[in-house]
N, C-alpha and C positions, 0 to 999 in steps of 0.2 A: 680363645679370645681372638677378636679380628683386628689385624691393623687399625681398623676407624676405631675399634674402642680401644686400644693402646692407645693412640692421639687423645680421646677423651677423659682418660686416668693416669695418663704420665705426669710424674710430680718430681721433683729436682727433692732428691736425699741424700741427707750429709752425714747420718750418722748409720753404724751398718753391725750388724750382730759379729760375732766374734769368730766363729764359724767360718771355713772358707764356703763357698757354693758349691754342692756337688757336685762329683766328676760330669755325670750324666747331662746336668745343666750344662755344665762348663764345653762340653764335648757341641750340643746344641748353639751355643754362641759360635766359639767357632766357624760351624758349617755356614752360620750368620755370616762371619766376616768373608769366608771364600766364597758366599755367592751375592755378596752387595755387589750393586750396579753403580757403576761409576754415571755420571750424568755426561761427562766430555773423556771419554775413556783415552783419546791421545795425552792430555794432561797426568802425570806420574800420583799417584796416592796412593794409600796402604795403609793399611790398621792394624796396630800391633794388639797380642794382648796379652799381658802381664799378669799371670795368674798368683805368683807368690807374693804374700804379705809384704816381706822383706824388700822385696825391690819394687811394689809398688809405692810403700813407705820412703822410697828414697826419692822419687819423684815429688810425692805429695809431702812435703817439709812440712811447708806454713799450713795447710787443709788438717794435717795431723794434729800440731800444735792447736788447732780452733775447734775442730767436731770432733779427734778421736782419729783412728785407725780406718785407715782406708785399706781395705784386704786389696782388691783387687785391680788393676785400670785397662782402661784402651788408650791408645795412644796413637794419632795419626799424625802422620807422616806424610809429608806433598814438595812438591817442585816449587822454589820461588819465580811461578808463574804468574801472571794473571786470571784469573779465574779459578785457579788450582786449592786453596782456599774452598770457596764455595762447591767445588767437584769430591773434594776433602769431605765437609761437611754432608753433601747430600748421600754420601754412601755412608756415615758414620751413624747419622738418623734411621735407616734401614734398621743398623747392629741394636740402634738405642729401643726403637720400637719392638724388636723383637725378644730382646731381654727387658723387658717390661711384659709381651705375651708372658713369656718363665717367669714369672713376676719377682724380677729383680729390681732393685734399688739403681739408681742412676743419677749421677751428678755432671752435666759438663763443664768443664774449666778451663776456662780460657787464658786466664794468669796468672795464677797461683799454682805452678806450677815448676819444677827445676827443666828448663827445654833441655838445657844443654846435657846434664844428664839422663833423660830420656833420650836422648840423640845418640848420644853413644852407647848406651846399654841394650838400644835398638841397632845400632851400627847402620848410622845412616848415610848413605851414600854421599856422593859430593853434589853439590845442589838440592840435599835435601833438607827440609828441618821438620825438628816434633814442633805441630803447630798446637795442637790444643789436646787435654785428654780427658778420659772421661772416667769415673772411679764410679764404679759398680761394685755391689755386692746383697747381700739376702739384707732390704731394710730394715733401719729400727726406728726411724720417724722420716719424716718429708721435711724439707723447707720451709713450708706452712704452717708446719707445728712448732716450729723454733724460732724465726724471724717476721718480728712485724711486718705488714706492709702500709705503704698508703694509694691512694687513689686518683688518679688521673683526674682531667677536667670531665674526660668522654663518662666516668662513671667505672672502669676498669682497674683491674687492683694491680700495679706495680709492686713488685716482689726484691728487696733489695739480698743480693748475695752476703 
C-alpha cells in the first residue's frame, strides 16, 4: 500500500482484537518511529511506544471503560513550545500512516487520556509533557461502525468521538 492509499482508507478504531500485534509488525512500527521526520527539527518531540497491554491500560482509563482494551499506544511527547504541538503531530502522522500500510487499527486522542501518567511512565524530561496518544492495535471495527454521524451545511459527514 502507498502512502496516498493509507490517507484514503485510514479510519479512527476504537475497538481492537485481543491479540497483541506481532513482534514482526511491532519491530516495523518502530523503525517508523526512528525515521519520522520532524517538520521544525530544532523544536524537542518524540514518540513513545507502549507495547504492553498493562501499561497501555493505565494510560487509556476512560477509552477502556467506553470501547474495551486498548492493547497498545504511542504517546508523544514535545516541548511547551510554540509550534511544537503541530512538529509533534506531523511526525506522529508518518507512524499513523504507516501502521495503517501493516494494516493496523489506530485511534488518536487527544483527551481522554491520563498525561500525567504517561509523563512519567515515559520519564519525561523537564519541559516536557505527553501531549496526545494514539492506541493502536490489529482492528475490530472503525468508528464508523459504531458512532453515528451527522452532516455539515457543505454536505460532509462530521464524525463525533
Amino acid at each position: 500500500m502507498t502512502t496516498e492509499e493509507a490517507i484514503r482508507v485510514r479510519v479512527s478504531v476504537r475497538t481492537y482484537r485481543p491479540d497483541p500485534v506481532d513482534p514482526t509488525t511491532m519491530e516495523r512500527l518502530r523503525a517508523s518511529i526512528r525515521s519520522a521526520v520532524p517538520f521544525f527539527p530544532a523544536l524537542g518531540a518524540r514518540i513513545e511506544l507502549i507495547s504492553e497491554p498493562e501499561r497501555a491500560g493505565r494510560i487509556f482509563t476512560g477509552l477502556n471503560k467506553v470501547f474495551g482494551r486498548v492493547p497498545h499506544a504511542l504517546v508523544g511527547l514535545s516541548l511547551r513550545d510554540p509550534g511544537a504541538y503541530e512538529n509533534l503531530a506531523f511526525m506522529e502522522e508518518q507512524v499513523v500512516l504507516e501502521a495503517t500500510k501493516l494494516g493496523l487499527g489506530t485511534c488518536w486522542i487527544a483527551g481522554n487520556f491520563n498525561f500525567e501518567e504517561a509523563a512519567r511512565m515515559l520519564r519525561a524530561t523537564a519541559g516536557e509533557v505527553a501531549s496526545n496518544a494514539i492506541a493502536f492495535g490489529d482492528g475490530q471495527s472503525s468508528l464508523y461502525n459504531t458512532v453515528n454521524s451527522s452532516w455539515n451545511l457543505n454536505g460532509s459527514a462530521v464524525v463525533y468521538c
